[in-house]
C-alpha positions as CSV (number, residue, x, y, z in Angstrom):
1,X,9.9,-13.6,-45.8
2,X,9.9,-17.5,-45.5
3,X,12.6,-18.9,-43.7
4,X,13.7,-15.8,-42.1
5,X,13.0,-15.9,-38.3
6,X,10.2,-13.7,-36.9
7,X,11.3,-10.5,-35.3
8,X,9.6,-10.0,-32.0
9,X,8.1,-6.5,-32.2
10,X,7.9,-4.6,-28.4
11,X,5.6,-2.9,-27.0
12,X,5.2,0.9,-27.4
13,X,7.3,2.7,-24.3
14,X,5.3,6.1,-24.7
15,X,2.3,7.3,-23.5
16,X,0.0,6.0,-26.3
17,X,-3.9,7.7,-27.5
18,X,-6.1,5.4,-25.0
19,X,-9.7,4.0,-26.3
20,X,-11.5,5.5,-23.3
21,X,-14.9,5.2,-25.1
22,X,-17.1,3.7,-22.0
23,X,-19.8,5.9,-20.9
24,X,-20.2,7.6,-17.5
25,X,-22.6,4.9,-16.8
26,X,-20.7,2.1,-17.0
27,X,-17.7,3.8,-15.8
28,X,-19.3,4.1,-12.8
29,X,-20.7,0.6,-12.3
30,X,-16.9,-0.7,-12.7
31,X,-15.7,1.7,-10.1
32,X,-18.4,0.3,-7.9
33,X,-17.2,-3.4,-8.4
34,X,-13.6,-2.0,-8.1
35,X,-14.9,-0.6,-4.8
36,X,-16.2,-3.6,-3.4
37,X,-12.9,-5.8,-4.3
38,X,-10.6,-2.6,-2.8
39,X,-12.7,-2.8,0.1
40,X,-12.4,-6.5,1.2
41,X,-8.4,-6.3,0.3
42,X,-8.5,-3.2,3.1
43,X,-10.8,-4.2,5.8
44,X,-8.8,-7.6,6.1
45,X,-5.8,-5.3,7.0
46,X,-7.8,-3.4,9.6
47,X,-10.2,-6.1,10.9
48,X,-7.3,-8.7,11.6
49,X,-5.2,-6.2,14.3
50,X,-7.9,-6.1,17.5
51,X,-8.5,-9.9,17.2
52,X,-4.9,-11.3,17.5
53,X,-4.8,-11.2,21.6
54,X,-7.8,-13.5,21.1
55,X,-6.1,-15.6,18.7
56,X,-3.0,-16.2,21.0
57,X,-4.6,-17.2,23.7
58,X,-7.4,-19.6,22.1
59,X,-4.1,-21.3,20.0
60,X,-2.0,-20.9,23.4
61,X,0.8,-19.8,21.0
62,X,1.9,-16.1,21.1
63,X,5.5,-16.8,20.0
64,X,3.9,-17.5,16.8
65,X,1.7,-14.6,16.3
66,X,3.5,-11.9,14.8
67,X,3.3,-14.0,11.3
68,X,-0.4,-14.1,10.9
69,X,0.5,-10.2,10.2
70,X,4.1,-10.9,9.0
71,X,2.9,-13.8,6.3
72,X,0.1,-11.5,4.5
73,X,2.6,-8.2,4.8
74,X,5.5,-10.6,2.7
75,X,3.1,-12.1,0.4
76,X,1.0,-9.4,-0.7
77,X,4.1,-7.1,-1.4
78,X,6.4,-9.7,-3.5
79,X,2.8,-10.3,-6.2
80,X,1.9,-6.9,-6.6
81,X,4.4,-6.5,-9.4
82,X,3.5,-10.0,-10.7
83,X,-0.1,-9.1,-10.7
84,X,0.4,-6.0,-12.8
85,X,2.7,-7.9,-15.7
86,X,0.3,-10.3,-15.9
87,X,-2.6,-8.6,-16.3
88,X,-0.8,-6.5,-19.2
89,X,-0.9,-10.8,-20.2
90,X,-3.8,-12.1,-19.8
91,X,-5.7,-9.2,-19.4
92,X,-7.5,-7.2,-16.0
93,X,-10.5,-9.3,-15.7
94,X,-9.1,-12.5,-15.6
95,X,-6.1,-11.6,-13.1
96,X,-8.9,-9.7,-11.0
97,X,-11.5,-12.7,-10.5
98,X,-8.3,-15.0,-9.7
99,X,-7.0,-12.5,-7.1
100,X,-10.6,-12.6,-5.2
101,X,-10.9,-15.9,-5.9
102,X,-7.3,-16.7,-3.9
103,X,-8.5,-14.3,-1.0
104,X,-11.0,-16.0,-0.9
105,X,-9.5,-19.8,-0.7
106,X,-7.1,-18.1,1.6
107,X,-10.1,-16.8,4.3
108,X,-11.7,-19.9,3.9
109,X,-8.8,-21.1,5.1
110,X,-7.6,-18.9,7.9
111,X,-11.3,-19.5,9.0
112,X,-10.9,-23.2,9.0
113,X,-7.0,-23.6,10.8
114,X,-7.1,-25.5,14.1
115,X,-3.6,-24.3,14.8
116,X,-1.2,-21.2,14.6
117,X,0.9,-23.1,11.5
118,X,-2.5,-23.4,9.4
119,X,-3.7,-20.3,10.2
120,X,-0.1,-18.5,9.1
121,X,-0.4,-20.3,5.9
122,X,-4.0,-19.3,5.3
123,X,-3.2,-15.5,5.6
124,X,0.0,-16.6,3.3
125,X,-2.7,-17.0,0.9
126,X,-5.1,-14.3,1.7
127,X,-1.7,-12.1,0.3
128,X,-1.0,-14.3,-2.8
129,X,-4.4,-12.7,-3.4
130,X,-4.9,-10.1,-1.8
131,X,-1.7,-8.3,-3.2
132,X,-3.2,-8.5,-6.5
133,X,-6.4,-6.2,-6.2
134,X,-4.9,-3.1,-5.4
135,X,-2.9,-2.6,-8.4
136,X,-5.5,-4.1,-10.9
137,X,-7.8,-1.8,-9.6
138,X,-5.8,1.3,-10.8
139,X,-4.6,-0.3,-13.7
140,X,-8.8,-0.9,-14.4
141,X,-9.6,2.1,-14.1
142,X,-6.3,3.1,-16.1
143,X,-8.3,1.1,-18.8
144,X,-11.7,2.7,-18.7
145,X,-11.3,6.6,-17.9
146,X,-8.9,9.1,-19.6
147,X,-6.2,10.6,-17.5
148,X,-7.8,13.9,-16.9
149,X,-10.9,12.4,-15.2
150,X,-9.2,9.4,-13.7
151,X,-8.1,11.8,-10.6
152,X,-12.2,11.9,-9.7
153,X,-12.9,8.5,-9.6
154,X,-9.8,7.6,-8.1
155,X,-10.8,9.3,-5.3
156,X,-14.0,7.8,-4.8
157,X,-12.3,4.6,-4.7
158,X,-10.2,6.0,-1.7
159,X,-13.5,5.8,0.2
160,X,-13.3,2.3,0.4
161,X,-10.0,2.3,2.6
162,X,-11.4,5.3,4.7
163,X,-14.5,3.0,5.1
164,X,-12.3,0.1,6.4
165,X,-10.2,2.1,8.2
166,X,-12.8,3.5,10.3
167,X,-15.0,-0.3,10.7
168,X,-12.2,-3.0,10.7
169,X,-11.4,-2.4,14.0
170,X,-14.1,-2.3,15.9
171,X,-15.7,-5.3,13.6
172,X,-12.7,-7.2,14.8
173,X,-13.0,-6.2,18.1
174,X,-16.9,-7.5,18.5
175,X,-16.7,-10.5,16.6
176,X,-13.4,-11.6,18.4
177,X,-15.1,-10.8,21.8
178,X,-18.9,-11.5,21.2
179,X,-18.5,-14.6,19.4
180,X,-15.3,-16.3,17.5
181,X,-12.4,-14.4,16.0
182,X,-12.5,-17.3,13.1
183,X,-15.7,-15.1,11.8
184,X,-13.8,-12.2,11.0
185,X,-11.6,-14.2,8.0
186,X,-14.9,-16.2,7.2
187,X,-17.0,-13.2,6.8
188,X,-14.9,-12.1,3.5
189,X,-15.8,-15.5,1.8
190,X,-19.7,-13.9,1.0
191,X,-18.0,-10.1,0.4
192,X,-15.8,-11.6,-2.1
193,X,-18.1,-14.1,-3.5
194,X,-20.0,-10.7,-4.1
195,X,-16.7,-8.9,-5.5
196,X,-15.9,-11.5,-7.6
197,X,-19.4,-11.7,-9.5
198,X,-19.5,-8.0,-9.6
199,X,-16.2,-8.2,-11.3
200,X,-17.4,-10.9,-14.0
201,X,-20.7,-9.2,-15.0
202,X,-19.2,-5.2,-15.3
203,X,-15.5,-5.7,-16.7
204,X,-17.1,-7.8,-19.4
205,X,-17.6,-4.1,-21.1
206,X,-13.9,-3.0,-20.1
207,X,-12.1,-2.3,-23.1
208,X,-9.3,-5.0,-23.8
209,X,-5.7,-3.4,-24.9
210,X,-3.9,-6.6,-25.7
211,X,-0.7,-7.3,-26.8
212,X,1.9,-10.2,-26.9
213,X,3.8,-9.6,-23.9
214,X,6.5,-12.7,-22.7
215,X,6.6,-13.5,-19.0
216,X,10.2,-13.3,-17.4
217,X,9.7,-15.9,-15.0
218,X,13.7,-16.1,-13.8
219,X,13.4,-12.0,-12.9
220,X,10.1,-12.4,-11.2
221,X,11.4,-15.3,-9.2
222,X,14.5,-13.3,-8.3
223,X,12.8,-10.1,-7.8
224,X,10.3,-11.8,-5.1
225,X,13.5,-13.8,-3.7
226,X,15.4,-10.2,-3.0
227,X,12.1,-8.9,-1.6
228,X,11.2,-11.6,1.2
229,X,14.7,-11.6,3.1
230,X,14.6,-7.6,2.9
231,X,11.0,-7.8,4.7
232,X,12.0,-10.2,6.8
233,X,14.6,-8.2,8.0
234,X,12.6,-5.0,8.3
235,X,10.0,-6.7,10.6
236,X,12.5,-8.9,12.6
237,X,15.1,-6.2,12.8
238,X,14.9,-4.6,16.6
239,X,11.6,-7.0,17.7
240,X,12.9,-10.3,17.1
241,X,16.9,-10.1,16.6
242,X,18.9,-7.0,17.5
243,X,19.6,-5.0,14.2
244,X,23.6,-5.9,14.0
245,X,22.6,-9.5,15.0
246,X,23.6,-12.1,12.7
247,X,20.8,-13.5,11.6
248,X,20.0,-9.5,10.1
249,X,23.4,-9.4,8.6
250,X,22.9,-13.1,6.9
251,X,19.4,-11.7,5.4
252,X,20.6,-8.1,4.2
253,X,23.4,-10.4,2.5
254,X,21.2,-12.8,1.1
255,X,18.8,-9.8,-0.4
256,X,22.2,-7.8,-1.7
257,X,23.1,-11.2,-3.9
258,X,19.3,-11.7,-5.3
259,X,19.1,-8.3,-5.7
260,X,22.3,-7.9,-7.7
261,X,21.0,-11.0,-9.5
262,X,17.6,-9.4,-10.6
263,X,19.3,-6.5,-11.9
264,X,21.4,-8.7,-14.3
265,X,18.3,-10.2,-15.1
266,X,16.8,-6.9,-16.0
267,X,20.3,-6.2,-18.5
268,X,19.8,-9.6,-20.3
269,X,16.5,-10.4,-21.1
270,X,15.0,-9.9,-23.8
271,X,11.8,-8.5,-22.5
272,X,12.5,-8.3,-18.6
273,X,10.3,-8.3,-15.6
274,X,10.0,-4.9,-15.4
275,X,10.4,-3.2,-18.7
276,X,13.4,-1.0,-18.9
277,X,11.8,1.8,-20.3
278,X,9.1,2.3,-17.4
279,X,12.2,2.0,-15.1
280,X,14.3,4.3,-17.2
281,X,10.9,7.0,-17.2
282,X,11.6,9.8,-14.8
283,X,7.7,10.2,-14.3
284,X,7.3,6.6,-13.0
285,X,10.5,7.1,-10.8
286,X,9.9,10.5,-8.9
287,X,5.5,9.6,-9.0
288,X,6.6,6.4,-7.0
289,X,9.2,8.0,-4.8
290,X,6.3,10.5,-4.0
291,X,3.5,8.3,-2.9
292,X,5.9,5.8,-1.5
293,X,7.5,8.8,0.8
294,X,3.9,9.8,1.9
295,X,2.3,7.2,2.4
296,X,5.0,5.6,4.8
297,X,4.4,8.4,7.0
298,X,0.6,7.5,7.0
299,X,1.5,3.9,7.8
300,X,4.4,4.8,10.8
301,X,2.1,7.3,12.4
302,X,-1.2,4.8,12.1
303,X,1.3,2.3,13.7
304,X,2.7,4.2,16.4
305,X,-0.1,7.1,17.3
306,X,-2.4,4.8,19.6
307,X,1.1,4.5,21.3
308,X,2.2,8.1,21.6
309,X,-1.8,8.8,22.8
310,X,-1.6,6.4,25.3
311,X,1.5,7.4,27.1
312,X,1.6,10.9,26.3
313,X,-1.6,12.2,27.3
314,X,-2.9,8.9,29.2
315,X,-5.1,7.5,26.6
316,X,-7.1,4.4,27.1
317,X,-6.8,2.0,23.8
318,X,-10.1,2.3,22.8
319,X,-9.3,6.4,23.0
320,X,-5.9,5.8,21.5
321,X,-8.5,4.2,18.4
322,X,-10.4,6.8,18.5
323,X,-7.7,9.8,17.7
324,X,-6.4,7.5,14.8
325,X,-9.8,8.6,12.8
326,X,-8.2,12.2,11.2
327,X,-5.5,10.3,10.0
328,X,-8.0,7.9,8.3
329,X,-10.4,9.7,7.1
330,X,-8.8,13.0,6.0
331,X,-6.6,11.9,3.1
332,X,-10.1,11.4,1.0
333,X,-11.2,14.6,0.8
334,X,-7.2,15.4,-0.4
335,X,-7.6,13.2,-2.7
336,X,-11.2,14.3,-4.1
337,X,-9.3,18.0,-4.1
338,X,-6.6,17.2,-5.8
339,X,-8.3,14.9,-8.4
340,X,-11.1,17.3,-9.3
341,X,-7.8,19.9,-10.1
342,X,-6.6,17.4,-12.3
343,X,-9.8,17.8,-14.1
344,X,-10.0,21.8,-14.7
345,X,-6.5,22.8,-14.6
346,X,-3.3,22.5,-16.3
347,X,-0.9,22.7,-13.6
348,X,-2.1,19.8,-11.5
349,X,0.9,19.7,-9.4
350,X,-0.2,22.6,-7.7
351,X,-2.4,21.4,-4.9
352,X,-0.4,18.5,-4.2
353,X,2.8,21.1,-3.6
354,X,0.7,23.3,-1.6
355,X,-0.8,20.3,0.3
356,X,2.7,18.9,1.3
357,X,4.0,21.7,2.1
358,X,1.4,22.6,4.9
359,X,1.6,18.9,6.2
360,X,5.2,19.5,6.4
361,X,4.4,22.9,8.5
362,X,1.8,20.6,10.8
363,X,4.3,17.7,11.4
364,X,7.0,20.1,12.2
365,X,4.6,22.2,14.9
366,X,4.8,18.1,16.6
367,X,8.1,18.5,16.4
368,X,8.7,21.3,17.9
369,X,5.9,20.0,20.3
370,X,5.3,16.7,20.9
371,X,3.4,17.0,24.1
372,X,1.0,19.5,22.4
373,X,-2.9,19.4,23.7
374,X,-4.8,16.2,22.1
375,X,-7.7,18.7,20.0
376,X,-4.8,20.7,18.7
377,X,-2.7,17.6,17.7
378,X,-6.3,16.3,16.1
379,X,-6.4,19.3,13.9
380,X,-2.3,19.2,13.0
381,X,-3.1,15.6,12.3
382,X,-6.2,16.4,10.0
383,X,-3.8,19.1,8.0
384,X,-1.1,16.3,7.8
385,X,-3.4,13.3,6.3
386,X,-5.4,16.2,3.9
387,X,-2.3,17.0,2.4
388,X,-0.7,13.6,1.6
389,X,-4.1,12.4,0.1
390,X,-3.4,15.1,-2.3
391,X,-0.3,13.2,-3.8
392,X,-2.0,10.0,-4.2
393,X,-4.1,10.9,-7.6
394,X,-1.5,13.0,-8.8
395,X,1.3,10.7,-8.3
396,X,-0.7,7.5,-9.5
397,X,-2.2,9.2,-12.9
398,X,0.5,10.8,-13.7
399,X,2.8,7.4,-14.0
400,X,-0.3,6.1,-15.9
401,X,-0.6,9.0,-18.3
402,X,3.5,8.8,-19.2
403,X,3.6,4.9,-20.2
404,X,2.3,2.7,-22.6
405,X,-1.4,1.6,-22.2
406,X,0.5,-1.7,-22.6
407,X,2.6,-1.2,-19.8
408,X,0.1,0.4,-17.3
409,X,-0.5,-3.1,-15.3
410,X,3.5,-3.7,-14.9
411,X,3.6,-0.1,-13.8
412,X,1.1,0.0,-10.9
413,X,2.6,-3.3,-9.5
414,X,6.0,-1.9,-9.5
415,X,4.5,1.0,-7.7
416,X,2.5,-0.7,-5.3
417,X,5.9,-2.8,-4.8
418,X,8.2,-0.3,-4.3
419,X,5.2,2.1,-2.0
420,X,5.1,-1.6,0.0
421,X,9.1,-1.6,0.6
422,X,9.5,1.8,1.6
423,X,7.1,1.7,4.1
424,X,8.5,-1.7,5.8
425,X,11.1,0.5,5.9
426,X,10.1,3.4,7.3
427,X,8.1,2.1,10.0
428,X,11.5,-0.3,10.8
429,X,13.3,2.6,11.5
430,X,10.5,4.4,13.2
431,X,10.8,1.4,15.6
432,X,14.4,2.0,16.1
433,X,13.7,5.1,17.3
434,X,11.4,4.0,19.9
435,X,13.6,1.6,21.0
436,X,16.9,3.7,21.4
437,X,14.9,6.0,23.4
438,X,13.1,3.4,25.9
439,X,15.7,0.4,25.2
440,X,12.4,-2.1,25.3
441,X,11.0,-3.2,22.1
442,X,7.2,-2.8,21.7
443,X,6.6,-4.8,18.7
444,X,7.5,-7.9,20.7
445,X,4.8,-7.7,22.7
446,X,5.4,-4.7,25.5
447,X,2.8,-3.2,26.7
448,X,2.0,0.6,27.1
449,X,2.1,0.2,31.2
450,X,5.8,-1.6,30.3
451,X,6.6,1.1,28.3
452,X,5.8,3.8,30.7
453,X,7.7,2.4,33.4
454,X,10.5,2.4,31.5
455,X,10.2,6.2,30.8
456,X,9.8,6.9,34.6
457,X,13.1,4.8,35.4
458,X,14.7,6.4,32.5
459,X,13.4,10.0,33.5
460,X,12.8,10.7,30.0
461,X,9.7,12.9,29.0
462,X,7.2,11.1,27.5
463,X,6.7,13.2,24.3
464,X,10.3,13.8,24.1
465,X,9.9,10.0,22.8
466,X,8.3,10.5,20.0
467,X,10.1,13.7,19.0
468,X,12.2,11.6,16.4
469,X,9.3,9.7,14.9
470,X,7.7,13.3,13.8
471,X,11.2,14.7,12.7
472,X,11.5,11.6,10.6
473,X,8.3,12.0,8.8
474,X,9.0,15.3,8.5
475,X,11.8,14.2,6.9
476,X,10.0,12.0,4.4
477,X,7.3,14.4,3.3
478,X,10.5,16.6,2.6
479,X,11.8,13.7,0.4
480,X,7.8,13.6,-1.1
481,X,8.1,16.8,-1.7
482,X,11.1,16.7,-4.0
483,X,10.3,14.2,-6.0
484,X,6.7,15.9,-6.9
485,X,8.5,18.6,-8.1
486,X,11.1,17.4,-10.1
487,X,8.5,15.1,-11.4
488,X,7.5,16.6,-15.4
489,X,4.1,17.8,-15.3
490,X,3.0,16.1,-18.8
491,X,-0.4,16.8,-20.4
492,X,-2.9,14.8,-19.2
493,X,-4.6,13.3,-22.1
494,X,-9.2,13.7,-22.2
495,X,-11.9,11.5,-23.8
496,X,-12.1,14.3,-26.3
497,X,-8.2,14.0,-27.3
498,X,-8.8,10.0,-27.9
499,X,-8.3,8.9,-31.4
500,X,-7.6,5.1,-32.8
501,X,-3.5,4.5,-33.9
């Protein structure tokens, strides 16, 4: 009536009947795109790691280093979240090209620095964007395929990591020796000029769900304020400061208050950050605690493997490289598994129970013996990455399939944040271990000869080491593993159920 104010009306906080009406066709040609984009995000993770010795020594700064990795890890995981709201905004396409568009600014950059400071601030950049492309991807596909087929071409998609996983490093390695290291960070300025007009031509025919959503911009300040002292202290914690150092206990303060802050944000406004009702949804909750548990373990044993090969069983680092490739490549077929299930059967939780469950066998068999032969340890390692792959389609459709089509974007950020802290985590404490066993810290710079010195002098075995890194991701596959099944197995929804509200 006139004169009576307007009452906002919310978004739907239930799974909703999607629009899926694209065709196989140009399904595919947007999963190509989305492949390209996830591609460039993930090689400039890999490609990045074998070139920072050269970088120190042409900037003469190694103090420094640490934060070309540190400043893309802090950005990337405080926009994720951002990203996802957004896009539920101002929709997928337009949140996509500006993601590539700021890695790209932020290679060009990196590319360009003439010192360690300008170069820490490009990569800063690369993450503002970078962070983005992840979880529009899922959400994109979210938009396009209905639940029950998204587990197929989600996997498909995982190719693109595997791909980058496998090539980064030894790009990185050749360009960094052979010629300059600046050509790794200017070689993504063509792959994402590429990306980004892939992604303006085929999401043109993505279907649009829009809806008037409000952007909380005092929670998403706070939220990425509680997240960037908490990283902080997860990467300095043991490598640069001792863990009960001050400088630790003034950060996990500082993230307590924001944190505590954020939530109070969350109870007062009226349409918060994160929507209460994905929070409150016990599908989102134990989906993310699922992945997040798993794929920490991927990250801590990628991370701290080529260490364990070179000291246990006297690996060279281009060996130690080498044994890393089960790891990286076997969680694709997992996921291919486990997403054609989702397809053809009702009870979709299945293979990702059964694959846990043997990874947990395989990681345990470590365990029991670290110091077992390198071509059995391959296999156990093949076993552990096959089964955690199968979580990843299970765990990110099923989230998708239990919340609004509204929602989806702020769901896969909040995911893709929360998967991004846990891991920090995880591989901080994994580093702990190390160093309470050898008392030197590797991260800051130690080398594997330092190390195994130290293990002489201490007259500790060598696998014995890395006993507690295995028990711990034992541990969290365990914790995976619970929160898959208490996670409700909900219908997924087909094109054929799809019918207009």
């Amino acid at each position: 009536m006139p004169g009576m104010p307007e009452t906002k009306k919310e978004p739907p906080s239930g799974p909703q009947p999607g629009r899926w009406v694209m065709a196989h066709g140009d399904i595919r040609t947007v999963v190509t795109g989305l492949m390209l984009a996830m591609f460039l995000a993930a090689l400039n993770q890999t490609i990045v790691a074998t070139a920072l010795p050269t970088i120190g020594r042409d900037f003469r700064d190694f103090e420094l280093l640490p934060w070309v990795v540190t400043a893309y890890l802090l950005t990337s995981t405080v926009v994720a979240p951002l990203y996802g709201k957004l896009s539920d905004i101002y929709g997928r396409r337009a949140m996509m090209l500006a993601a590539v568009g700021l890695f790209i600014a932020g290679s060009a950059a990196c590319g360009a620095a003439r010192d360690m400071i300008l170069l820490i601030l490009g990569r800063a950049l690369q993450g503002i964007g970078g962070g983005g492309i992840l979880p529009l991807a899922q959400a994109i596909l979210a938009d396009a395929v209905a639940p029950r087929e998204r587990g197929r071409y989600q996997a498909y998609m995982g190719t693109a990591w595997v791909s980058a996983g496998l090539g980064g490093p030894a790009l990185g390695g050749i360009l960094a020796e052979h010629f300059h290291w600046s050509i790794i960070f200017w070689i993504n300025v063509p792959l994402g000029l590429g990306a980004a007009l892939m992604t303006h031509h085929t999401l043109k025919r993505l279907p649009r769900h829009d809806y008037k959503h409000r952007l909380d911009l005092l929670g998403a300040s706070l939220m990425m304020a509680a997240a960037i002292p908490l990283l902080l202290a997860l990467t300095w914690g043991g490598a640069r400061y001792p863990w009960l150092s001050q400088p630790i206990a003034a950060l996990a303060l500082i993230t307590l208050v924001l944190t505590m802050l954020f939530i109070w944000r969350l109870r007062a406004a009226p349409e918060p950050f994160l929507p209460l009702p994905v929070l409150a949804n016990r599908v989102v909750r134990m989906g993310t605690a699922c992945t997040s548990f798993s794929q920490a373990v991927v990250v801590g044993l990628t991370i701290f493997l080529p260490l364990y090969y070179e000291i246990v069983h006297k690996f060279s680092a281009s060996d130690s490289g080498l044994a890393l490739i089960p790891i990286v490549v076997m969680s694709t077929p997992g996921s291919i598994l486990a997403g054609r299930a989702m397809m053809y059967t009702e009870h979709y939780k299945r293979v990702p129970i059964i694959g846990l469950i043997c990874a947990i066998t395989a990681l345990s068999l470590l365990v029991w013996n670290p110091a077992i032969a390198p071509i059995t340890g391959a296999g156990l390692l093949s076993i552990i990455a096959l089964g955690i792959g199968t979580t990843y389609p299970v765990g990110t459709v099923s989230i998708q399939n239990a919340v609004s089509r509204f929602q989806v974007g702020a769901a896969m950020g909040a995911m893709n944040f929360f998967r991004g802290l846990t891991a920090a985590f995880i591989v901080a404490v994994m580093g702990a271990i190390v160093l309470a066993a050898l008392g030197v810290s590797y991260q800051r710079g130690g080398s594997s000869a330092v190390v195994t010195e130290t293990v002489n002098v201490l007259g500790t075995s060598p696998a014995h080491v890395f006993r507690g890194i295995f028990a711990l991701s034992v541990l969290c596959l365990i914790a995976s593993l619970i929160a898959l099944i208490r996670m409700e197995e909900r219908p997924l929804r087909g094109r054929s159920e799809d019918r207009p509200e």
